[in-house]
C-alpha positions as CSV (number, residue, x, y, z in Angstrom):
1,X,4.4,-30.3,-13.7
2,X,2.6,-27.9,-16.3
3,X,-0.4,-29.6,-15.6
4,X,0.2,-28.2,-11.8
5,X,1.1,-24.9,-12.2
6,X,-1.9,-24.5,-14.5
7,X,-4.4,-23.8,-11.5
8,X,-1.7,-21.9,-9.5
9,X,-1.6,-19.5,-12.8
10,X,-5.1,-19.3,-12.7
11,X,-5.3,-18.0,-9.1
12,X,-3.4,-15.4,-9.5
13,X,-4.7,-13.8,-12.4
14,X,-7.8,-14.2,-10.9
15,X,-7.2,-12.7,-7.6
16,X,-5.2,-9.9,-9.9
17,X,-8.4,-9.2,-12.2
18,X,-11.1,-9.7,-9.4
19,X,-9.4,-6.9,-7.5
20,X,-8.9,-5.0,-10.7
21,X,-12.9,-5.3,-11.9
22,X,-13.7,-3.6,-8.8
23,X,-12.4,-0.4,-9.7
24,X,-14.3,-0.1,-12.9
25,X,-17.5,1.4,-10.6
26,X,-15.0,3.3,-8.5
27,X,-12.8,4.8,-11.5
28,X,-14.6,4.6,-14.3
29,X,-13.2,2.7,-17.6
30,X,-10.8,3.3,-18.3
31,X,-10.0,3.9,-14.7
32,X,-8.4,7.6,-13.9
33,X,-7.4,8.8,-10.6
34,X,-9.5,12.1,-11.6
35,X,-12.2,9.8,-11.7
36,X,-12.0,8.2,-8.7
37,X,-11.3,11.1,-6.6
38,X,-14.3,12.8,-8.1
39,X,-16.5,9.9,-7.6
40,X,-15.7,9.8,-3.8
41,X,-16.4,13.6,-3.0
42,X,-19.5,13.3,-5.0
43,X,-20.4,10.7,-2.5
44,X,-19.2,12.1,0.4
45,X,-17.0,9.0,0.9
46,X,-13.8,10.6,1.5
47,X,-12.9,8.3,4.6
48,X,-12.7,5.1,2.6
49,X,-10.1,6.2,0.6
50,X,-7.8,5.2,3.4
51,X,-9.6,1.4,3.5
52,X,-9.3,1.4,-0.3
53,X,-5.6,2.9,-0.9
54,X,-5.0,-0.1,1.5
55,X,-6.4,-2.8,-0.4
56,X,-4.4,-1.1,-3.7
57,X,-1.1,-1.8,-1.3
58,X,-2.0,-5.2,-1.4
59,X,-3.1,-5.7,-4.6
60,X,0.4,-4.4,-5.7
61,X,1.9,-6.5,-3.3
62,X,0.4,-9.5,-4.9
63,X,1.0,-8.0,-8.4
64,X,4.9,-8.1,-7.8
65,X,4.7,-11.3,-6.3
66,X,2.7,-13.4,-8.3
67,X,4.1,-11.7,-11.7
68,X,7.9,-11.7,-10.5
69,X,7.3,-15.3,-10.0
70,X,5.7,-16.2,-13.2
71,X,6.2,-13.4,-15.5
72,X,3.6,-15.0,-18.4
73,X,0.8,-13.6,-16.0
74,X,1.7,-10.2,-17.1
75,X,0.7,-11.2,-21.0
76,X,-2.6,-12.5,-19.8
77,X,-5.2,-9.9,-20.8
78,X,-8.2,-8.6,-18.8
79,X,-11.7,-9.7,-19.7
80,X,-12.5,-6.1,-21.2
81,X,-10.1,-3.7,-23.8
82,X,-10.0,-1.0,-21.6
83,X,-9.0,-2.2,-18.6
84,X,-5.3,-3.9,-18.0
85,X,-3.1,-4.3,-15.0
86,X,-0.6,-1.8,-16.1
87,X,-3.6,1.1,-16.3
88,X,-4.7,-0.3,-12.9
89,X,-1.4,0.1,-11.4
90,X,-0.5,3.6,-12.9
91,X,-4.2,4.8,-11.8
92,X,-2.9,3.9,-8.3
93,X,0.2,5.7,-8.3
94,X,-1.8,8.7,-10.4
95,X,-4.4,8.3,-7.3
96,X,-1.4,8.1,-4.3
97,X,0.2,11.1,-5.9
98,X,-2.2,13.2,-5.9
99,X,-2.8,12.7,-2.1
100,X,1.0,13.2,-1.3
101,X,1.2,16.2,-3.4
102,X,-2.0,17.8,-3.2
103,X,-4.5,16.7,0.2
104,X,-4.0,17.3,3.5
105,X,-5.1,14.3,5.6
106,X,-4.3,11.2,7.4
107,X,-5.0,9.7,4.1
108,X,-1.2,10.6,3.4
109,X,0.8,8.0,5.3
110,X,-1.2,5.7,3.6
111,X,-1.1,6.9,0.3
112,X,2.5,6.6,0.5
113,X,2.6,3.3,1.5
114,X,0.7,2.4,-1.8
115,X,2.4,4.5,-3.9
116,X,5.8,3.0,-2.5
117,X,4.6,-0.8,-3.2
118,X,2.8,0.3,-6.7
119,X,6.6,1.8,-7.5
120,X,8.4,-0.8,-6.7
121,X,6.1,-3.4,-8.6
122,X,6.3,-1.1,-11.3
123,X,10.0,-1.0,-11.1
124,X,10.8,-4.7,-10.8
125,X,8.5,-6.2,-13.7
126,X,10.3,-3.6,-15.5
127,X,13.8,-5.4,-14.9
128,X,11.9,-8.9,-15.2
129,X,11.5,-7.7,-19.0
130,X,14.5,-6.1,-19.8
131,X,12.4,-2.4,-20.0
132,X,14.7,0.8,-19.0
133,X,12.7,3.8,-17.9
134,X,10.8,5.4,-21.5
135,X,9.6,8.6,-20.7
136,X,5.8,9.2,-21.9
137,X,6.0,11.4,-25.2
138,X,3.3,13.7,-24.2
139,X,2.7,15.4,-20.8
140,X,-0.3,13.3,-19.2
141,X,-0.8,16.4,-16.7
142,X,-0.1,19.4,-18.4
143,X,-1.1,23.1,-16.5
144,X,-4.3,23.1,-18.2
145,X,-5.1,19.5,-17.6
146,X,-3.9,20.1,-14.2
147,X,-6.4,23.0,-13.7
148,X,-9.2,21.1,-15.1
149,X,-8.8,18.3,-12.7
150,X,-8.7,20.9,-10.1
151,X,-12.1,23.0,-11.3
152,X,-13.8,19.3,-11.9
153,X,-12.9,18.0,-7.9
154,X,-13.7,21.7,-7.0
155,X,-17.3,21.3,-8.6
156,X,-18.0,18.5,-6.2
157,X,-16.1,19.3,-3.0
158,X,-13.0,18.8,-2.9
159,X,-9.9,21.0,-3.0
160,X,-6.7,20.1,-4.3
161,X,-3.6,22.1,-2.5
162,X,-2.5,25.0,-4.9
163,X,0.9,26.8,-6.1
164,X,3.8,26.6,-7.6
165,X,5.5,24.0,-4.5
166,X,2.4,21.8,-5.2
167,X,2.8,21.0,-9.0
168,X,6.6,20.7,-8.1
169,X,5.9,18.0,-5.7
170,X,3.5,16.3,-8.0
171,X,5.7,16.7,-11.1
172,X,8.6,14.7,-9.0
173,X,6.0,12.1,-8.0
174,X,5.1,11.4,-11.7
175,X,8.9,11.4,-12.6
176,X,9.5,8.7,-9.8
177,X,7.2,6.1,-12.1
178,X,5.7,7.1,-15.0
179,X,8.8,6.4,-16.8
180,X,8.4,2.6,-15.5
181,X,4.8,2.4,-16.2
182,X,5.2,3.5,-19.8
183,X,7.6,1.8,-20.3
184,X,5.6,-1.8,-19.6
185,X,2.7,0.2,-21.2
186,X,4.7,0.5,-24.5
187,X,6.0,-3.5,-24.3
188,X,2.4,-4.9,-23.4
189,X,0.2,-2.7,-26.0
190,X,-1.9,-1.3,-23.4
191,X,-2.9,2.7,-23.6
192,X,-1.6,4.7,-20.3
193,X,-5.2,5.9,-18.9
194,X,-5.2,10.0,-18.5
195,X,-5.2,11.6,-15.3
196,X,-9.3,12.6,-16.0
197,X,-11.2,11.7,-18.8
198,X,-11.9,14.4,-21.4
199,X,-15.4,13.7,-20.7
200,X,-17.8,11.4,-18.3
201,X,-16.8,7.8,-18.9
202,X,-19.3,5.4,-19.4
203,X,-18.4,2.3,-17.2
204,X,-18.4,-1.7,-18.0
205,X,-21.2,-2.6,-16.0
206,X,-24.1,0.3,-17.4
207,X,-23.6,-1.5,-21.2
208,X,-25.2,-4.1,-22.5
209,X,-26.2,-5.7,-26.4
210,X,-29.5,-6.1,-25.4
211,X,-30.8,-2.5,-24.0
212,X,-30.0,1.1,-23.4
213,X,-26.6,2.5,-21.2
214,X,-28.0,2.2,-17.7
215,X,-28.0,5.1,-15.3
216,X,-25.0,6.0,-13.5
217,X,-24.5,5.2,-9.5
218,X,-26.0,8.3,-8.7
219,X,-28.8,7.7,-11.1
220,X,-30.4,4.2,-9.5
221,X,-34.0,4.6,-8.3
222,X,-34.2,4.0,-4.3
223,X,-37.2,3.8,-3.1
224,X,-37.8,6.6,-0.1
225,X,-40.3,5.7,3.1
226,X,-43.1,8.6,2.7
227,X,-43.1,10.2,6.5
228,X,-45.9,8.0,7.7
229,X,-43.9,4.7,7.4
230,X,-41.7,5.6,9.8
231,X,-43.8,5.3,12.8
């Protein structure tokens, strides 16, 4: 029987980290919902948040499943220090919230669909291990850091709804699970990631041992077709 449940463990952490590794490009790493917000303005590639939010539904989905029904997953560690599932997940709620609180869009219905699944994963693993709600013990979005994320997605295009109803819709988001999420943060040892990096992250894949930090996205060489190829 242990022998069997061996592959069946392994399958679901790697479906759980495979999912996870593909934010690193997306958020950064750590990953940050400032970062991945940023990133998609920059890009112009508003529209797949929808397409992306939805896959994050799933992934929570899966999350609660597969950990819920073998809660040693959730000690199995990610390939890389700073990324975990528990900084995955909160960047997803951190990510949903902001689109709630602060866009206007049809990205909302979604975004509350994954913030509703990401909640109650984060909810239930916290019953699974005995982990009441613990209250982070500093503000991850204070007004200034608030003001920064808004200037830094203002820099590239996007604009983040203002005013006092605003940051008291947001504020009640964050109350609804970043209690929960710090809470598994504190009993796993992982690090809560911020809401935007203090300054540009440098992510997994542009490092190696063996030669310099490679460009960023943005930064790869494409070739362009001078005029005359085009006819």
């Amino acid at each position: 029987m242990v022998i069997s449940d061996v592959p069946v463990l392994y399958q679901a952490f790697a479906r759980r980290e495979i999912t996870l590794s593909l934010l690193d490009a997306r958020a950064g790493s750590p990953t940050s919902a400032g970062e991945l917000l940023r990133r998609l303005a920059e890009a112009h590639s508003l529209p797949s948040a929808v397409p992306l939010l939805m896959e994050w539904e799933r992934w929570a989905g899966e999350l609660l499943e597969s950990h819920l029904s073998f809660p040693v997953l959730s000690y199995y560690r990610s390939q890389h220090d700073n990324q975990s599932w528990v900084g995955a997940l909160t960047t997803v709620l951190d990510t949903s919230a902001l689109f709630i609180a602060g866009m206007d869009g049809s990205d909302s219905y979604q975004a509350r669909l994954t913030f509703a699944m990401a909640r109650h994963a984060a909810v239930d693993l916290g019953l699974v291990f005995q982990r009441p709600p613990l209250p982070p013990a500093r503000d991850r979005l204070p007004a200034d850091g608030l003001a920064r994320l808004r200037e830094s997605l203002r820099e590239v295009g996007l604009e983040l709804r203002d005013g006092p109803a605003v940051d008291k819709a947001l504020a009640e988001l964050r109350g609804l699970y970043e209690p929960f999420v710090n809470a598994l943060a504190a009993h796993f040892l992982f690090d809560l990631p911020p809401f935007q990096p203090q300054k540009p992250p440098v992510d997994n894949w542009q490092t190696s041992p063996w030669m310099k930090c490679s460009p960023d996205l943005g930064g790869l060489p494409a070739g362009r077709a001078a005029p005359d190829e085009f006819h």
